[in-house]
N, C-alpha and C positions, 0 to 999 in steps of 0.2 A: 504493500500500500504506500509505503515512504518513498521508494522508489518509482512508482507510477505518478506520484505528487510530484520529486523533483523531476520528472522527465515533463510534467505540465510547464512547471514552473520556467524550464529551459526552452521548453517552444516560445514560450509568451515571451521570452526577453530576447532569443533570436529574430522571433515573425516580426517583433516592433523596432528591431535595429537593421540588420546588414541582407538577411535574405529578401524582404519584403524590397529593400530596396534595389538590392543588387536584377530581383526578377525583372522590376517596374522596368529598369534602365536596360539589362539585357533585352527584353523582352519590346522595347522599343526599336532599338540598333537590330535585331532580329527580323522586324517589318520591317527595315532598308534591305535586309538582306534577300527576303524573303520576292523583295520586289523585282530583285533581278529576274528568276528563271520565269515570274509571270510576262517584264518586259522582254524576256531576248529572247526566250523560245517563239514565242508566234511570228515576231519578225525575221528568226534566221529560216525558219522552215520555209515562208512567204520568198525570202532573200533568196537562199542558194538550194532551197527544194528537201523536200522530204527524204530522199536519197541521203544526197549529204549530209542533212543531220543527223539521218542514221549512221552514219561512219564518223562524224564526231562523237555522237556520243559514244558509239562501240571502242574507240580510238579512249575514250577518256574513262571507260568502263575497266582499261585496258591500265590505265596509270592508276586507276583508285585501287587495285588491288597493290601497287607497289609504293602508294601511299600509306595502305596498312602496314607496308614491311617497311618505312621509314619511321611512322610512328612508332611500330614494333609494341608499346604498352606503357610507353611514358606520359601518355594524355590521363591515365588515372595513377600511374607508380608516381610516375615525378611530383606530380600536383598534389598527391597524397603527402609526400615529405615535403613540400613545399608548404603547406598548410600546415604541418609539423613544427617547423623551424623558419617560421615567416617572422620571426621577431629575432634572426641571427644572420643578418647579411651575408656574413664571410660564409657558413654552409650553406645561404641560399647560392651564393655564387658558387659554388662546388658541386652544388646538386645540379645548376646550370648548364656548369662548363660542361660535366660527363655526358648529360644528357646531349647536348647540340654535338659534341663530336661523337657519338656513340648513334647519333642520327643520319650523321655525313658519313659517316665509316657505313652505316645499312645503302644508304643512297648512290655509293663506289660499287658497292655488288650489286644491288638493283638497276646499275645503269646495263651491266652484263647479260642480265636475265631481261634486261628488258630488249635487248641486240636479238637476242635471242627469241625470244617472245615474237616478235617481227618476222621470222624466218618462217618458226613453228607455225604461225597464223595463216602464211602465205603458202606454206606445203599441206597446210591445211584443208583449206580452202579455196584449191585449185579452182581458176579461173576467177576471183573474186581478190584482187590486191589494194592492200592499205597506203592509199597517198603516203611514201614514204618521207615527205616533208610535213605532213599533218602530225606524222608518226612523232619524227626528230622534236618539233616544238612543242610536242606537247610533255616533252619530259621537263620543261620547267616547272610545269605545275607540280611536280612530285620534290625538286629543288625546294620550290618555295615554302611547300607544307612541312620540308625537313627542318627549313631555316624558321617555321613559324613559333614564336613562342608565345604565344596564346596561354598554355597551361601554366605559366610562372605567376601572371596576373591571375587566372581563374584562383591557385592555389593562395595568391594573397589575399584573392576577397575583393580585388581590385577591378572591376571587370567594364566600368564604364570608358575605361580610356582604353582597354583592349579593343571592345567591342565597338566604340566609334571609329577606332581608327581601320579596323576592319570591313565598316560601313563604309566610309568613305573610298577607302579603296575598291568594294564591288559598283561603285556610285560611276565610279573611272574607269572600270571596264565594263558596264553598260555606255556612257556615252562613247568609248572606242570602238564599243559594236555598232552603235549607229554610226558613226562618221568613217568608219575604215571597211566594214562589211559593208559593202552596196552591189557588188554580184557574185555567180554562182562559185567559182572558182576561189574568191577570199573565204570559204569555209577552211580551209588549212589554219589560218589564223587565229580563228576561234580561243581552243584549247590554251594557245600560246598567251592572246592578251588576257585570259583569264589566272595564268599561273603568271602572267609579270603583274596583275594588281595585286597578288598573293602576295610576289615577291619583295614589293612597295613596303605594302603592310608588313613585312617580316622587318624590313631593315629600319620601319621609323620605331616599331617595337622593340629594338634591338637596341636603338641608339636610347630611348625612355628611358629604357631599364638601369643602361649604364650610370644616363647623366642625373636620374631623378632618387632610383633608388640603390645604388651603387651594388646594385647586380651586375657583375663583369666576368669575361675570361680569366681564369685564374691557372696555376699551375698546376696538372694533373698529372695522371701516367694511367697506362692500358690495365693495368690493375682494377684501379677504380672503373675506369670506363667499361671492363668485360663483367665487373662485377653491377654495373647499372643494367647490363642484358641480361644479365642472370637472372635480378631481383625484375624484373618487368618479363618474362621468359612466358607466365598463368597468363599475364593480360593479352601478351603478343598471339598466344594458340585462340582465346578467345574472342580478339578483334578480325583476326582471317576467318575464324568460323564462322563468326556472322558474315564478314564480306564472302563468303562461299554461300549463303543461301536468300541475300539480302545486297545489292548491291556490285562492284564491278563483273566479280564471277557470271551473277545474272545477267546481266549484259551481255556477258562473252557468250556464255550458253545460248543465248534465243539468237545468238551473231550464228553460232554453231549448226542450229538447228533450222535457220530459218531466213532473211531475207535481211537489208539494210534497211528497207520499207518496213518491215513488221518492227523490225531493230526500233526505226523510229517510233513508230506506232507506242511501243513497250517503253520507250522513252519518256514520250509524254505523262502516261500512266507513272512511271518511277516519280518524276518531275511532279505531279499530282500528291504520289503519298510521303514525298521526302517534305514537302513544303506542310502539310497536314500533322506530322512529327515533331515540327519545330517545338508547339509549348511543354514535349516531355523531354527532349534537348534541353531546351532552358532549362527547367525545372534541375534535371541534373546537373547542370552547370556550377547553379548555385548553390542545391541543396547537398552535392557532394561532399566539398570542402568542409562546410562547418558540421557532418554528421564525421568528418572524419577525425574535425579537432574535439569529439565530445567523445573518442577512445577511450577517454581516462574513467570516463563515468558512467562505463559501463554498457552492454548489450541493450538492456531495456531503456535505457535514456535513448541510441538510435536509435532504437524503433520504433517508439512514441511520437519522439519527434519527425520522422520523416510521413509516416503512415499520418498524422496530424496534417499535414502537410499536402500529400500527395489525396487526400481522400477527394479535393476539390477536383482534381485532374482527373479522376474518371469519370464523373458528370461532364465535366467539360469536353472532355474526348467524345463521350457518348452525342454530343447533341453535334459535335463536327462531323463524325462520322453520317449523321443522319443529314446535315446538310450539304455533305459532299454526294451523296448517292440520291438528293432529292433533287441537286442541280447540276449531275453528271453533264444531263446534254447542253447547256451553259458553257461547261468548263470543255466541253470538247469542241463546240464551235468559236469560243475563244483563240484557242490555240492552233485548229485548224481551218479559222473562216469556212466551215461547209460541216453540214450535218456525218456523223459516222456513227454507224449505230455500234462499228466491232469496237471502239475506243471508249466508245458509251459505255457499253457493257463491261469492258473492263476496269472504266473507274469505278462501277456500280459493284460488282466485284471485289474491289479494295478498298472499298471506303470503311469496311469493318475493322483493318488492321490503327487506325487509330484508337480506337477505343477497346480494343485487343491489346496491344501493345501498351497500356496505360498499367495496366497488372503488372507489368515488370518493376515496373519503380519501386517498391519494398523492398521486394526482395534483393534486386541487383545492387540496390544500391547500400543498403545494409549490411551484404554480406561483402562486398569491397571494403566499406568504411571500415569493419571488423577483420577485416586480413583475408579473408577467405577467397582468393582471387583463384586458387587451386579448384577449389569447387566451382567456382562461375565458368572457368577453364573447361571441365570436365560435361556441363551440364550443355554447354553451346559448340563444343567436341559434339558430341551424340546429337545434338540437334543440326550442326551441318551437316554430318552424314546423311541423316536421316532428308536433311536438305536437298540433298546436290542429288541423290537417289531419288526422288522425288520430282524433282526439275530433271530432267534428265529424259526420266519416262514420261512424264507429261508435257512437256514443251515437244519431245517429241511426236505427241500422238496428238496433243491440243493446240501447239504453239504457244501464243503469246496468253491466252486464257490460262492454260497451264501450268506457267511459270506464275501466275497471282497468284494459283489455289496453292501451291506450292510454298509460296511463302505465307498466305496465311497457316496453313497445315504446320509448320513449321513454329511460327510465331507464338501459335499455341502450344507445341511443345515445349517450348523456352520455359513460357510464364508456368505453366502447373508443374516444372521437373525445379524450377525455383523458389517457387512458393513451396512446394515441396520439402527443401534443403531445408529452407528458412522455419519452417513450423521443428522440423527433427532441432534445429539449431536453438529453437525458443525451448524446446521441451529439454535438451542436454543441459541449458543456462538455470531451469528450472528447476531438474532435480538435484545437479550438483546443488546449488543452494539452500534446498532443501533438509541435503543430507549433511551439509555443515553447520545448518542448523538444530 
């Protein structure tokens, strides 16, 4: 009962201090963001054709999965210690340094695989070859994401100056889409000015850090830095397993099984449920950090707090969900100026994984804040398989309908094999307590 009191008590003096605030303002900088793929999808499709856009996006479906192997696990390991030791400069900058070279050293082998990746695509899929200059520029964007340090500010709590300055920059590559794409052939470029606004944003972040908070390069050795891959090694199997069943892999699969056309088609629909995701994004953003700094006080204080928290977001999800699938054909003649009933139907389709996908927030985020990264590991292991198996045989027999039930099929495994962990993990915190009592 005393414990469930101070777990009340620590919501009410977090929800009226730093998250409440931190959401408001992400949560604003997030509608900048959010406003790109509504402005520059329907105009490049219009611009360089439906075709084309399917081979950008297939092309950038193509760098998101070796932007998982740049991140590798430090968007929750790093930010985790970062929120640890955010009141000690000198280890925020060590935690720093290993992190951004232990991201450029992933980014030296990914540029290999990714050489390679180009070949394999092309022996692949005989007859069907990727602009190898669309190819070449678009590995900025996986540069930029390496050099991003976003997570340093997330982990201070800081995230209004991360997140505008990241606003601004997708602000600059919408207006470089309208003034530089204006025919079919400038679709190469695409990719590229979207990883140079990326890039923008890494380097003014970069220089903040130094001049404002005296986060700097400091003096390391491969010791520290192989021991930063190590400690992030659970996060890193669990961000590819998601991007295996959710994400670039998807991409490549329906590239695999089916057309640059449908490619696009499935595009739009991703571009639909990624922008419908944003408010449990947020939400995670901010509510990670401070359940991770409330370690000390215990299992039941996180999950009070977060579940306090997070209960408003399944409402909220639930009535998006229902207004995404009541104004499907809206959103589809949005983006393709002409009625399609197959692109209908499949945002009509996905419009449940918002509010499917809102389940996870307890448990994932609870069982990270408490170390349990080995088990999130283990749980989204089993669920990309069950993924990629799943996609695989349905994309081939259904297409691009396929690849949605798929990832919902899938989504729902996540949430009940977590929720799952998470109740066995209440009940272990329980009886030990019990029996020390």
């Amino acid at each position: 009962m005393k414990s469930l009191q101070q777990a009340k008590t620590y919501v009410k003096a977090f929800a009226a201090s730093s998250v409440i605030k931190n959401f408001c303002l992400t949560g604003f900088f997030q509608l900048v963001n959010l406003s790109v793929p509504v402005v520059v999808t329907p105009y490049l499709i219009k611009t360089v054709g439906l075709n084309n856009f399917g081979e950008i996006a297939y092309v950038f479906g193509f760098m998101s999965v070796f932007t998982v192997l740049t991140e590798y696990g430090f968007n929750l390991t790093a930010t985790r210690q970062i929120s640890i030791h955010r009141n000690n400069p000198k280890k925020m900058s060590a935690i720093y340094t290993n992190t951004l070279l232990a991201k450029l050293t992933l980014f030296s082998f990914g540029i290999i695989i990714l050489l390679a990746g180009y070949f394999l695509i092309a022996w692949y899929n005989k007859g069907y070859t990727i602009n190898v200059r669309l190819y070449a520029l678009s590995t900025v964007y996986v540069l930029a994401q390496a050099l991003l340090p976003f997570w340093v500010f997330q982990g201070m709590e800081i995230l209004f100056i991360a997140s505008s300055v990241n606003a601004l920059s997708k602000l600059a590559y919408v207006f470089s889409i309208l003034y530089l794409v204006n025919e079919k052939q400038d679709y190469i470029a695409v990719n590229f000015l979207l990883g140079l606004s990326v890039l923008l944003s890494a380097l003014v972040l970069i220089i903040i850090l130094r001049k404002k908070y005296t986060v700097k390069f400091v003096r390391t050795s491969w010791r520290h830095i192989l021991y930063s891959l190590r400690d992030s090694w659970d996060i890193f199997v669990a961000n590819i397993s998601v991007n295996l069943y959710f994400g670039g892999v998807t991409i490549l699969l329906v590239g695999f099984f089916t057309d640059s056309v449908t490619v696009g088609y499935y595009g739009i629909v991703e571009k639909v449920i990624v922008i419908s995701k944003q408010p449990i994004a947020i939400f995670t953003q901010v509510v990670y950090p401070k359940a991770c700094s409330l370690l000390t006080k215990g299992f039941d204080e996180i999950e009070h707090f977060v579940w306090t928290l997070a209960k408003p977001f399944v409402g909220l999800n639930a009535v998006l969900s229902l207004i995404i699938f009541s104004q499907a054909n809206r959103i589809t003649y949005y983006f393709l100026k002409e009625d399609n009933a197959y692109v209908e139907n499949l945002i009509k389709i996905s419009a449940i994984l918002p509010f499917s996908v809102s389940f996870n927030l307890l448990p994932y985020i609870c069982l990270l804040a408490c170390g349990y990264s080995r088990v999130v590991s283990k749980v989204l292991i089993l669920a990309a398989g069950t993924g990629v198996l799943l996609n695989c045989v349905l994309t081939y027999y259904f297409l691009a309908t396929g690849t949605v039930f798929s990832v919902i099929i899938t989504e729902a495994l996540v949430a009940t094999s977590l929720s799952i962990f998470l109740k066995q993990k209440h009940k272990t915190t329980y009886d030990t307590s019990a029996a020390i009592v």
